[in-house]
Backbone as JSON, one array per atom type, in Angstrom:
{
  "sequence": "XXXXXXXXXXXXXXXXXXXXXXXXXXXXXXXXXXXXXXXXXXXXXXXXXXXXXXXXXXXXXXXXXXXXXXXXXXXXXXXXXXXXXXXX",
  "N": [[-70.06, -126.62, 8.57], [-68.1, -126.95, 5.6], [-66.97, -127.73, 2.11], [-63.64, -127.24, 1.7], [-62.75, -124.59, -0.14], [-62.11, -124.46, -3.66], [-62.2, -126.83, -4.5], [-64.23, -128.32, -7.18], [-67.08, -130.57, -8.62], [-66.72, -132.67, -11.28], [-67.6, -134.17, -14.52], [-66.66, -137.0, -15.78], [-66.39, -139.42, -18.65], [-68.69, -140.02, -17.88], [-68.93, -140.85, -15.18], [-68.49, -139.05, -11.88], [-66.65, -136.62, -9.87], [-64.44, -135.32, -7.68], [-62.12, -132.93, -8.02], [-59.29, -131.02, -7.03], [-58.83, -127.17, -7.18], [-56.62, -125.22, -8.19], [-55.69, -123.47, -5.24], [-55.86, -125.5, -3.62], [-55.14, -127.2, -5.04], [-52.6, -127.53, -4.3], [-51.89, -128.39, -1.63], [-53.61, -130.76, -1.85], [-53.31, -133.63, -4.04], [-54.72, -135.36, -6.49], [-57.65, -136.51, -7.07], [-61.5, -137.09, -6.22], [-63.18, -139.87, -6.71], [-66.42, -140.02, -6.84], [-69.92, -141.44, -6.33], [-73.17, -141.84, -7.27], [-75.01, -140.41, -4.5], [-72.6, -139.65, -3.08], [-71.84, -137.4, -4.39], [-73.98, -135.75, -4.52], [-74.56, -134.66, -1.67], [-71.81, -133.91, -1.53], [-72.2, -131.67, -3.13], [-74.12, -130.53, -1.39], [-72.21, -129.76, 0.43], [-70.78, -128.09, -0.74], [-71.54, -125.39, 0.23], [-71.88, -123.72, 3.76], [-72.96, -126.0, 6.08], [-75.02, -128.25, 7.73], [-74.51, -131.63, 9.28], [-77.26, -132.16, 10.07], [-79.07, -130.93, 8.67], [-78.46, -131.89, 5.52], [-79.24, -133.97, 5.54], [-81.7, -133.96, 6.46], [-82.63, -132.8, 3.89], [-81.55, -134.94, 1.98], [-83.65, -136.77, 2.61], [-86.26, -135.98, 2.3], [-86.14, -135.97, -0.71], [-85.56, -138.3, -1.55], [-86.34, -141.93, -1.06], [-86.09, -143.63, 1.85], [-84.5, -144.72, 4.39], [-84.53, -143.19, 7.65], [-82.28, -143.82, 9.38], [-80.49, -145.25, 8.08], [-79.78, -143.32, 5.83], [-78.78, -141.26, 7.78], [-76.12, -142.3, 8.72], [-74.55, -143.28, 6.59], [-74.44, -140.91, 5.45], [-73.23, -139.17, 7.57], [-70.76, -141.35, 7.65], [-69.5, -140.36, 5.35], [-68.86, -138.07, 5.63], [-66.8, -137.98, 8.01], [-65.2, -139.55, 5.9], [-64.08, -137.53, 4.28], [-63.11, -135.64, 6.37], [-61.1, -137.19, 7.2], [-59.59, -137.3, 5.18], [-58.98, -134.47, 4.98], [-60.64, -132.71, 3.42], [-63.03, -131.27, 4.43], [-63.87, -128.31, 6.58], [-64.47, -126.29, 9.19]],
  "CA": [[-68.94, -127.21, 7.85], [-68.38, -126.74, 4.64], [-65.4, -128.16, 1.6], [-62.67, -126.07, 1.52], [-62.59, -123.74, -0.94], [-61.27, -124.83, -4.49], [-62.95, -128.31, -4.88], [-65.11, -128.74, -7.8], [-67.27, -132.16, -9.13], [-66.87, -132.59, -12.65], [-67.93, -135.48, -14.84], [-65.83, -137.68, -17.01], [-67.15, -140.45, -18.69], [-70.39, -140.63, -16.79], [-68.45, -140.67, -13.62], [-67.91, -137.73, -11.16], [-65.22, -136.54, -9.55], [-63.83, -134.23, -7.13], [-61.05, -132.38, -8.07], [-58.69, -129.54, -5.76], [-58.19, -126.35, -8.09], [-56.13, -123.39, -7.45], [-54.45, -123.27, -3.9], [-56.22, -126.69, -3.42], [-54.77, -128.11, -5.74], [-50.95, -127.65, -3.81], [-52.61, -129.83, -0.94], [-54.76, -131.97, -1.95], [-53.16, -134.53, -4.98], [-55.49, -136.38, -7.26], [-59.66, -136.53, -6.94], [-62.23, -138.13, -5.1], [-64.27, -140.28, -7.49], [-67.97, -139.51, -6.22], [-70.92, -142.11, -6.64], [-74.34, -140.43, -7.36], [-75.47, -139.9, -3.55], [-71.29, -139.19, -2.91], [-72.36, -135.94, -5.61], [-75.38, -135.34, -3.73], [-73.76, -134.62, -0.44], [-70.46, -132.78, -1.75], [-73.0, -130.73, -3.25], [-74.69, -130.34, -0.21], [-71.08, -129.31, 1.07], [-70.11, -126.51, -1.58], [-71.73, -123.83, 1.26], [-71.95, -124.2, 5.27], [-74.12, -126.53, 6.49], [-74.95, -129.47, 8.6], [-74.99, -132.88, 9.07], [-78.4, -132.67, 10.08], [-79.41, -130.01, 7.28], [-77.88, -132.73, 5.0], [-79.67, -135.95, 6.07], [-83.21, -133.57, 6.24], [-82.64, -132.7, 2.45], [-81.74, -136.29, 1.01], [-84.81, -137.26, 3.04], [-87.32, -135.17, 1.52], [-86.01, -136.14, -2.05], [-85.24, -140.02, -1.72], [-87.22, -142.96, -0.32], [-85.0, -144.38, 2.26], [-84.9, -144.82, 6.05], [-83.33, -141.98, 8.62], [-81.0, -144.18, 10.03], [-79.14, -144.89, 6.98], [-79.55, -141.92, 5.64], [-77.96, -140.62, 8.84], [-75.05, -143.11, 9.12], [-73.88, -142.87, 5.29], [-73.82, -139.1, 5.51], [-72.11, -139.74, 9.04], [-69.72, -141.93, 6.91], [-69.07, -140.02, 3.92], [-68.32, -136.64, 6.53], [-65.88, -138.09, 8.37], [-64.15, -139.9, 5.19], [-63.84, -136.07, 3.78], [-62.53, -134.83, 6.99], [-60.08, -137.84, 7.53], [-58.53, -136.16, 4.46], [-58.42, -132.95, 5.06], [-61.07, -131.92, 2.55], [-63.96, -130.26, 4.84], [-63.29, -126.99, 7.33], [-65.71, -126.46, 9.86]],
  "C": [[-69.18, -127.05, 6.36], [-66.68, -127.58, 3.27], [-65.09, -127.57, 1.59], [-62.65, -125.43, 0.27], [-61.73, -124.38, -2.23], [-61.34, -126.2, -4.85], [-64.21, -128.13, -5.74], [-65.7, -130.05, -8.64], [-67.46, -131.86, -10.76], [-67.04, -133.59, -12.78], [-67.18, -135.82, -15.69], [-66.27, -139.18, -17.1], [-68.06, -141.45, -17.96], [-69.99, -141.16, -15.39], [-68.23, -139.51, -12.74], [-66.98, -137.82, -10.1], [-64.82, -135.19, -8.97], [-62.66, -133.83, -7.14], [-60.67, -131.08, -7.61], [-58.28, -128.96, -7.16], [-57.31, -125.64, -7.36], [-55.18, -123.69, -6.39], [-54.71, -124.52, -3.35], [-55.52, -127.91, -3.69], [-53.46, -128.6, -5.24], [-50.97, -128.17, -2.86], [-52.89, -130.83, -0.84], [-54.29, -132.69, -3.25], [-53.97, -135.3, -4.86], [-56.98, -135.95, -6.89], [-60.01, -137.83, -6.67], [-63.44, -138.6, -5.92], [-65.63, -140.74, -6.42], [-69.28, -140.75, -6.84], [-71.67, -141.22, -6.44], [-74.76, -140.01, -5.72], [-74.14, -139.13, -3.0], [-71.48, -137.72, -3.34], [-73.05, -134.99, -5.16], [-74.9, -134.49, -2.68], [-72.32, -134.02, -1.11], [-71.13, -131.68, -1.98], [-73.07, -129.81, -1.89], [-73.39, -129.52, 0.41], [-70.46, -127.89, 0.38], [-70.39, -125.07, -0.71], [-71.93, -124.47, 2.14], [-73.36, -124.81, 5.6], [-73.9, -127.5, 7.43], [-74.79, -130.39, 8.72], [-76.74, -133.11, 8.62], [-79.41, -131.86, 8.67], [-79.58, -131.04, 5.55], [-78.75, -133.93, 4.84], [-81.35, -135.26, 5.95], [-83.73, -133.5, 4.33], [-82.55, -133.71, 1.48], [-83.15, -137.05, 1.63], [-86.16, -137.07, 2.25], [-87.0, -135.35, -0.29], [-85.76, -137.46, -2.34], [-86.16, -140.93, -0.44], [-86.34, -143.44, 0.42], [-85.12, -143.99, 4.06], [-83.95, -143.93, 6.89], [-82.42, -142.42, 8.68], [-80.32, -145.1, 8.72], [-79.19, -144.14, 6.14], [-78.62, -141.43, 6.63], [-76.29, -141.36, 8.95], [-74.18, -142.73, 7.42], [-73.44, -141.47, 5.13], [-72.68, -138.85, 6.19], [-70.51, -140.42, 8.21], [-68.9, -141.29, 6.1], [-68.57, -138.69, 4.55], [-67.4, -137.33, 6.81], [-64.54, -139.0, 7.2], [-63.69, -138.02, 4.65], [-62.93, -135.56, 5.04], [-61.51, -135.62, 7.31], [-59.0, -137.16, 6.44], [-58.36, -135.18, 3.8], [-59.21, -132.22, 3.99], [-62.71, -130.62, 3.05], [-62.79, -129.41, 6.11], [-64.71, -126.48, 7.85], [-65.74, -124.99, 9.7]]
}
């Protein structure tokens, strides 16, 4: 899975933010203000990957326990695909 094509995070006043460019943009109205692990994980989404790919990589770089690691990722995937912004 991966975001669809034409989503990039930019920052505005020390906040980030996903905004649809281009052919995205005629879809998808407005942006998806991103908290820092939110950032992390879109990242993570800019090329095809996994859940589990995903949840191995914030592991190995943050102190924090599998199973919420796993569930927040879990969370934050299916808010993206409720609207319509990943493409498996």
């Amino acid at each position: 899975m991966r975001v669809k094509q034409g989503f990039v995070v930019r920052e505005v006043g020390g906040k980030k933010y996903a905004v649809a460019t281009g052919a995205a943009a005629r879809s998808f109205k407005g942006m998806l203000s991103l908290n820092d692990m939110g950032a992390v994980i879109f990242g993570f989404l800019q090329s095809h990957t996994t859940k589990e790919e995903i949840v191995s990589k914030i592991l190995a770089e943050y102190d924090a326990p599998e199973s919420v690691v796993d569930a927040d990722v879990s969370n934050f995937i299916s808010q993206l695909k409720r609207i319509d912004v990943i493409e498996d």
